[in-house]
C-alpha positions as CSV (number, residue, x, y, z in Angstrom):
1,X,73.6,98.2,-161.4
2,X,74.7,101.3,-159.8
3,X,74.5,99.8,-156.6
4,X,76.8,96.9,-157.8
5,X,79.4,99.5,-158.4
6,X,79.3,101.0,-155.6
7,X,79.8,98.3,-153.8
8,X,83.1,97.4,-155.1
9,X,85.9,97.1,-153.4
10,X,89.5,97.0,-154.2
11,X,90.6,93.6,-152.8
12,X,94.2,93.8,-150.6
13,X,96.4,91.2,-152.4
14,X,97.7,88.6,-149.6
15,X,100.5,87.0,-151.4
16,X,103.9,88.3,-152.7
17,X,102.9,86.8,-155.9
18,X,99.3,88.3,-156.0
19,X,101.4,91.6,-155.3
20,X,104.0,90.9,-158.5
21,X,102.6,91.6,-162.1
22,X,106.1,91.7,-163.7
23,X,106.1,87.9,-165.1
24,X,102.8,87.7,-165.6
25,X,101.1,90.6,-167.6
26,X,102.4,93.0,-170.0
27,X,98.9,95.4,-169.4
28,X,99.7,96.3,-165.9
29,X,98.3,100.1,-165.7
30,X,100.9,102.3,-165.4
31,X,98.4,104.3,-162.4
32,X,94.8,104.0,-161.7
33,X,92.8,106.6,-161.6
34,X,92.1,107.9,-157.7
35,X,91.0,110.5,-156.0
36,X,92.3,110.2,-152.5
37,X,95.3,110.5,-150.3
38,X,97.4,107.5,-149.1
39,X,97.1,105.3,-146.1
40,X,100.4,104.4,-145.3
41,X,101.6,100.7,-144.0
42,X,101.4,100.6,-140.1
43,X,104.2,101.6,-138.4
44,X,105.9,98.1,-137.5
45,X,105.3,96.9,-141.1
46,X,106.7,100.4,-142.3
47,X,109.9,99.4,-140.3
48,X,110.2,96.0,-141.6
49,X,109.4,96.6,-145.2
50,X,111.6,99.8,-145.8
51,X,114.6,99.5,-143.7
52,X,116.6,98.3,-146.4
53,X,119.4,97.3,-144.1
54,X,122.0,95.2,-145.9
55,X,123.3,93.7,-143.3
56,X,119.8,91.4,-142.9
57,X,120.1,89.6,-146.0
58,X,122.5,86.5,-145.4
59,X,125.2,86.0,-146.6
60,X,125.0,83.1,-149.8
61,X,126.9,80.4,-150.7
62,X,127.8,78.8,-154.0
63,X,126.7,75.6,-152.7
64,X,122.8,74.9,-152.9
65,X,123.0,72.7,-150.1
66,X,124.3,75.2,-147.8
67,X,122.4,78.6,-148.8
68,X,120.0,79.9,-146.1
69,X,116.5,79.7,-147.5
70,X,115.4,82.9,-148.6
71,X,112.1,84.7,-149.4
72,X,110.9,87.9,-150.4
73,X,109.3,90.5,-148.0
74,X,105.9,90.4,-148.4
75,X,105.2,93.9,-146.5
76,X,107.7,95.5,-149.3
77,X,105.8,93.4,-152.0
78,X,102.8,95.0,-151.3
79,X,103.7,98.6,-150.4
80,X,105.1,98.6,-153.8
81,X,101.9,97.2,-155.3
82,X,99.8,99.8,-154.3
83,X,102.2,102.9,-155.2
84,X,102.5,101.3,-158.8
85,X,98.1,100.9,-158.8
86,X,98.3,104.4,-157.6
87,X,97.0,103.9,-153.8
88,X,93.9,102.2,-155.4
89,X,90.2,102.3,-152.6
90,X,92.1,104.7,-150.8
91,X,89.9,107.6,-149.2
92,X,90.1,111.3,-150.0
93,X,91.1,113.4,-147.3
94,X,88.1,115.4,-146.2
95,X,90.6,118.6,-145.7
96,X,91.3,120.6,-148.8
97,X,94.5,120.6,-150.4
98,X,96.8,123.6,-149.2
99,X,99.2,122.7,-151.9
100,X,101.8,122.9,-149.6
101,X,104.4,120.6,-151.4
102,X,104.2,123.0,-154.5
103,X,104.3,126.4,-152.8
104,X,107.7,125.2,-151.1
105,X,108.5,124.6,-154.8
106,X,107.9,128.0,-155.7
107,X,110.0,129.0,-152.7
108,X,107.0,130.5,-150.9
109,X,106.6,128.5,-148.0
110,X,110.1,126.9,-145.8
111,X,110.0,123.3,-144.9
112,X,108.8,122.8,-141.2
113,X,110.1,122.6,-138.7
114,X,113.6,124.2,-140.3
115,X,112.4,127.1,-141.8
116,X,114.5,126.7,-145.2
117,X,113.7,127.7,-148.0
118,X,114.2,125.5,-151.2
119,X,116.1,127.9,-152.6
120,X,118.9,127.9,-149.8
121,X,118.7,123.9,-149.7
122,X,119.4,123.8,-153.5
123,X,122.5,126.5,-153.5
124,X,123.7,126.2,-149.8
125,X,123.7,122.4,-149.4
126,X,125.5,120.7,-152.3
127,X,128.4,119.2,-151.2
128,X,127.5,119.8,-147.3
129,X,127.6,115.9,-146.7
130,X,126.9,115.9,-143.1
131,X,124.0,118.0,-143.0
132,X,122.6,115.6,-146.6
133,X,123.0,112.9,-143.9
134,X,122.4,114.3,-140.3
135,X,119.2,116.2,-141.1
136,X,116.2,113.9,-141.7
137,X,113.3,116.7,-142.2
138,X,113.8,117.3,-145.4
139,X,114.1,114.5,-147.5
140,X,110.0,114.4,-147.0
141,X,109.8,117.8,-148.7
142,X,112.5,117.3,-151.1
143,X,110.6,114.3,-152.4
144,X,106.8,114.2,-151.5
145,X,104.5,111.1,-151.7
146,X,100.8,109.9,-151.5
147,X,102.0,108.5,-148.1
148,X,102.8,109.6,-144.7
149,X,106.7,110.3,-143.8
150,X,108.6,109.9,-140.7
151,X,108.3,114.2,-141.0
152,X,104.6,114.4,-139.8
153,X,105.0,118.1,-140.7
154,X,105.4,117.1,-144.1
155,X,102.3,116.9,-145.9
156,X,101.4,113.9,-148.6
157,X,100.8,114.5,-152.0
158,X,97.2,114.4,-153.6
159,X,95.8,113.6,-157.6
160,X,95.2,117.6,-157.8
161,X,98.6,118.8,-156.4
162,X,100.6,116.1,-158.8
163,X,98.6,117.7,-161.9
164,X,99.4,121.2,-161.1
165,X,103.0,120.5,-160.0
166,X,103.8,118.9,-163.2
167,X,101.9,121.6,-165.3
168,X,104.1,123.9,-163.5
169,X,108.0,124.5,-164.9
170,X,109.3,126.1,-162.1
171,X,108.7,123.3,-159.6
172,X,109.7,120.8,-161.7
173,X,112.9,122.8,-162.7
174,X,113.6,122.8,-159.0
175,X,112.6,119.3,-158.4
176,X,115.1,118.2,-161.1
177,X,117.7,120.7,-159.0
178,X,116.6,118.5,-156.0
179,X,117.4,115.0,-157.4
180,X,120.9,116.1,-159.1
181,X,121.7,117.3,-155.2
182,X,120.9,114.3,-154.1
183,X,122.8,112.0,-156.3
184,X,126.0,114.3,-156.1
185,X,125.6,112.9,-152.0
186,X,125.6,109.4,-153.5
187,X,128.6,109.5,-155.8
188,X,126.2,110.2,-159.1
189,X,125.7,112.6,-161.5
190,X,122.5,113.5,-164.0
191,X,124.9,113.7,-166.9
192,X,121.6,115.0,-169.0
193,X,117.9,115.6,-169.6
194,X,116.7,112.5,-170.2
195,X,117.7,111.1,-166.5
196,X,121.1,109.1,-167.5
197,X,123.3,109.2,-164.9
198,X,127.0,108.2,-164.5
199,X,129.7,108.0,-161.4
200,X,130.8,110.8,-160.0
201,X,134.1,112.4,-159.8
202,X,133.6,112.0,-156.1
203,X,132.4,108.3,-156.2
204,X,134.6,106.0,-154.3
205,X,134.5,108.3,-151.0
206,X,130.9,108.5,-151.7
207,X,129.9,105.0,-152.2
208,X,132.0,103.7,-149.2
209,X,129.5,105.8,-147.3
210,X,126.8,104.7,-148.9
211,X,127.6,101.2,-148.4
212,X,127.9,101.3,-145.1
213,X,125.1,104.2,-144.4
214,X,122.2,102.0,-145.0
215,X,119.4,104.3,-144.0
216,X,120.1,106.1,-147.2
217,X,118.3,102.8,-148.7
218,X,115.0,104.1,-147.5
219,X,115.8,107.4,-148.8
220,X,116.6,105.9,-152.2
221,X,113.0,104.7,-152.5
222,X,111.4,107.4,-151.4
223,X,113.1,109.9,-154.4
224,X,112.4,106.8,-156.7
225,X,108.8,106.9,-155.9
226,X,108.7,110.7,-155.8
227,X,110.1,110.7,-159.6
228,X,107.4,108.6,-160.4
229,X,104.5,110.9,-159.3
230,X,105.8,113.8,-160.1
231,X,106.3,112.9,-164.3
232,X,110.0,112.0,-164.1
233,X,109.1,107.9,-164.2
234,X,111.3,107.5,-167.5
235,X,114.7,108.5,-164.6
236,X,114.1,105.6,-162.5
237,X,115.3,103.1,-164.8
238,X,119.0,104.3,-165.6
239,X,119.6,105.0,-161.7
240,X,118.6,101.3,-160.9
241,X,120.7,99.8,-163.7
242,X,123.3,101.8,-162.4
243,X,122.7,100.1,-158.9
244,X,122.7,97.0,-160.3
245,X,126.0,97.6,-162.1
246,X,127.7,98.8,-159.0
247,X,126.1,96.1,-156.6
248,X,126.4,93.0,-158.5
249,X,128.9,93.4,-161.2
250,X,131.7,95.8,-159.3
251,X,131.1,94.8,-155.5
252,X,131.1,98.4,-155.0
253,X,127.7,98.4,-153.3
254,X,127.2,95.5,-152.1
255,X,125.4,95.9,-149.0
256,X,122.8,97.9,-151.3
257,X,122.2,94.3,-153.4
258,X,119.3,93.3,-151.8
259,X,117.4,96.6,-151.7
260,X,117.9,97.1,-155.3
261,X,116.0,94.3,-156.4
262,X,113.6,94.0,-153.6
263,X,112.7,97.7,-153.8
264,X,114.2,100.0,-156.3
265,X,113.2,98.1,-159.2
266,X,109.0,97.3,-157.9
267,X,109.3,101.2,-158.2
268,X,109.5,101.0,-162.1
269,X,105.2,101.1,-163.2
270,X,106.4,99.3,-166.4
271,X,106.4,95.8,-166.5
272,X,108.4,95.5,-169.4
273,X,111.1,97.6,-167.6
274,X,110.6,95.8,-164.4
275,X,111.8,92.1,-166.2
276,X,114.4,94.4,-168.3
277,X,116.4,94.8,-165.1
278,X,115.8,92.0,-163.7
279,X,117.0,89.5,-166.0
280,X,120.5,92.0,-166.2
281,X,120.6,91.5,-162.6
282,X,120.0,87.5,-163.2
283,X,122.8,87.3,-165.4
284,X,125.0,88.6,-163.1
285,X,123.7,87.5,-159.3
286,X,125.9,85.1,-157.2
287,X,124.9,82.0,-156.6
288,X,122.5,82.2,-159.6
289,X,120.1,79.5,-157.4
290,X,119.7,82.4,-154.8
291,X,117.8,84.6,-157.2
292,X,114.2,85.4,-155.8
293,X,112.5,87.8,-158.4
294,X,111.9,85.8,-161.3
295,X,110.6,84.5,-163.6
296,X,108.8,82.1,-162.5
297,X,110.4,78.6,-162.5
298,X,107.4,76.5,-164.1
299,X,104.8,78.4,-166.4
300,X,101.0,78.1,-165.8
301,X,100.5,75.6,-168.3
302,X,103.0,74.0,-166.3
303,X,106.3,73.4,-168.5
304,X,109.5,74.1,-166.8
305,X,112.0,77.1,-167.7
306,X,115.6,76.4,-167.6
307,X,117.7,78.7,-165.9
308,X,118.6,80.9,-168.8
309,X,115.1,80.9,-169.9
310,X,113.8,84.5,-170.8
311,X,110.4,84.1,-169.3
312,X,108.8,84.7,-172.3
313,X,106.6,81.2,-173.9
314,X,107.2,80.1,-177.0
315,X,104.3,80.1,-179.4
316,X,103.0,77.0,-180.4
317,X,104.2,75.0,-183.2
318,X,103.2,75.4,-186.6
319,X,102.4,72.8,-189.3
320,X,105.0,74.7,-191.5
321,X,107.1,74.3,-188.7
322,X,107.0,70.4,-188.1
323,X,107.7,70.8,-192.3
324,X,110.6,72.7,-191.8
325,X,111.8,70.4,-188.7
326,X,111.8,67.5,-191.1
327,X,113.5,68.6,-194.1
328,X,116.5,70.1,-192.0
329,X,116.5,66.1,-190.2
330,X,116.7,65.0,-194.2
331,X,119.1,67.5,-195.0
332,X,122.0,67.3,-192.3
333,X,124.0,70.5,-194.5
334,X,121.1,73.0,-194.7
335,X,120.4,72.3,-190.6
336,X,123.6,73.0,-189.9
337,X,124.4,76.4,-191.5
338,X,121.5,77.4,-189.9
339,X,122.8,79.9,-186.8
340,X,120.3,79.6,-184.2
341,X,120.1,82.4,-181.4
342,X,117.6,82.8,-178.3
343,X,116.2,85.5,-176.8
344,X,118.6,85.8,-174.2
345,X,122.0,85.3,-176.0
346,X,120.1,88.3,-178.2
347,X,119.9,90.1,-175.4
348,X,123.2,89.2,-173.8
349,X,124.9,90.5,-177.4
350,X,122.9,93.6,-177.6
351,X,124.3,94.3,-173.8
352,X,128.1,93.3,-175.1
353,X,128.2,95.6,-178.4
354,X,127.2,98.5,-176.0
355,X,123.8,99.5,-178.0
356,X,121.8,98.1,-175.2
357,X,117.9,97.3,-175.5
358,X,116.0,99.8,-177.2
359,X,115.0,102.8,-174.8
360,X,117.9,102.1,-172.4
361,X,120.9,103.6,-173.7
362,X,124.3,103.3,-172.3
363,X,124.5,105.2,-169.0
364,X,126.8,108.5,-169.8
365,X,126.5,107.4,-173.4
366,X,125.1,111.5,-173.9
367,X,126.9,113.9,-172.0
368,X,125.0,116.7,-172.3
369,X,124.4,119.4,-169.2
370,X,121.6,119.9,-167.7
């Protein structure tokens, strides 16, 4: 038996749907247990799968005829898949951990190759816009991962290093310091503990750049990830809905369109959160035929959903339901008082009255410092 365990080995998915749970599963761990350090994509697949550039994505159409056949990026697909499963098979790295990422935390150790101290980046940089965007070293440090960086100074994250860091207030005081810096360079601001975020004062300067500074894409996933790992996972969400907002319903990002739904939202662990998003962003993508990331259009028992379908099946029918059915076809008054309401419509009224889903408040709805 112990030789059967041993033997196992986590088996690479090869599809984009092998890589995509959010449909399909409520259970989806939120991380597996593991011991090791990443193994990052190779470098050409890093390239295609994070560049997030808007300008690739075509430009749609209205007319189904006419749209450019699209499909989802597998390579993104399954980076994401593996930083949700926690880097599952990966190998520990046979150095011991320096703890490098939390000592420049503490501010007792400067990012390399600068020399700067956290400390300095945190009261010396905000609002120094061309450095936030010229300097590419320290975004690694800023927001460290189980994976290899373009900064190979930088070092990756491991199991024993997340614990600590999260176990430790200062860090993760610091850390928060480090995200509210970096959505002040994006037009955002952490209006208050819980991770709900608003526009800036500065936001229309800032998003212009932003929509037209698409390396900041790849950046945007990284500090997304970097939440996740290091016990902030609950902040992801209102930053993506935000995205969302600003991307499909304003126009104000929308070069960032694709990225956010190809790669900020795979981010989110939850599943539940994952198709929370995603059927907001259904609602409101253009042309509604274009939209890649679900759900699925048939089910697995093979019925068909209808285009504003929740995704969730219907459970079967009852007896006392085929009862019910045919005293309201004998009684034309009682069917027709009856007010009948899906799940979306439910969903599209909670959005309307402003009390949102349960766990997603209103973004800004409590502004409360940090």
């Amino acid at each position: 038996m112990g030789n059967l365990v041993g033997s196992w080995r986590y088996k690479e998915p090869s599809t984009v749907e092998e890589c995509d749970s959010t449909w399909g599963s409520d259970s989806e761990p939120e991380a597996e247990e593991d011991s090791g350090t990443s193994e990052s994509v190779s470098a050409v697949e890093g390239v295609q799968a994070a560049g997030h550039s808007g300008d690739t994505s075509p430009q749609l159409t209205d007319s189904p005829e006419s749209a450019p056949k699209m499909k989802r990026s597998f390579y993104a697909a399954r980076d994401l898949h593996k930083y949700r499963h926690s880097y599952p098979n990966y190998r520990k790295s046979r150095q011991p951990s320096e703890y490098r990422n939390l000592r420049f935390y503490m501010n007792k150790i400067p990012l390399v190759p600068d020399g700067i101290y956290i400390e300095e980046i945190l009261t010396k940089w905000r609002g120094d816009y061309d450095k936030l965007e010229h300097n590419h070293t320290y975004i690694q440090w800023l927001f460290p991962l189980r994976e290899q960086g373009l900064n190979f100074y930088a070092h990756e994250l491991t199991q024993d290093e997340i614990k600590e860091f999260q176990s430790t207030r200062e860090a993760k005081r610091r850390f928060v310091a480090a995200y509210a810096l970096m959505l002040d360079f994006y037009g955002v601001k952490l209006v208050d503990k819980n991770g709900n975020v608003a526009r800036a004062a500065n936001w229309q300067e800032r998003f212009q750049h932003l929509n037209e500074s698409q390396h900041n894409y790849l950046r945007i996933t990284r500090i997304l990830k970097s939440l996740g790992e290091l016990g902030f996972e609950s902040f992801k969400a209102p930053l993506i809905r935000l995205f969302l907002e600003e991307a499909l319903c304003h126009g104000t990002l929308a070069h960032m369109q694709h990225s956010v739904l190809e790669y900020y939202v795979y981010t989110v662990r939850l599943p539940a959160t994952r198709r929370h998003l995603l059927r907001f962003a259904r609602q409101h993508y253009r042309p509604p035929h274009a939209f890649l990331w679900g759900p699925p259009s048939t089910q697995r028992a093979g019925g068909s959903l209808g285009a504003g379908s929740s995704g969730i099946r219907a459970p079967a029918p009852t007896p006392e339901h085929h009862r019910r059915e045919e005293e309201e076809e004998e009684s034309p008054t009682l069917s027709s008082s009856r007010v009948k309401v899906s799940s979306h419509n439910a969903i599209l009224c909670q959005d309307r009255t402003g009390s949102g889903l349960k766990g997603y408040p209103e973004l800004g709805s409590n502004m409360v410092g940090l």
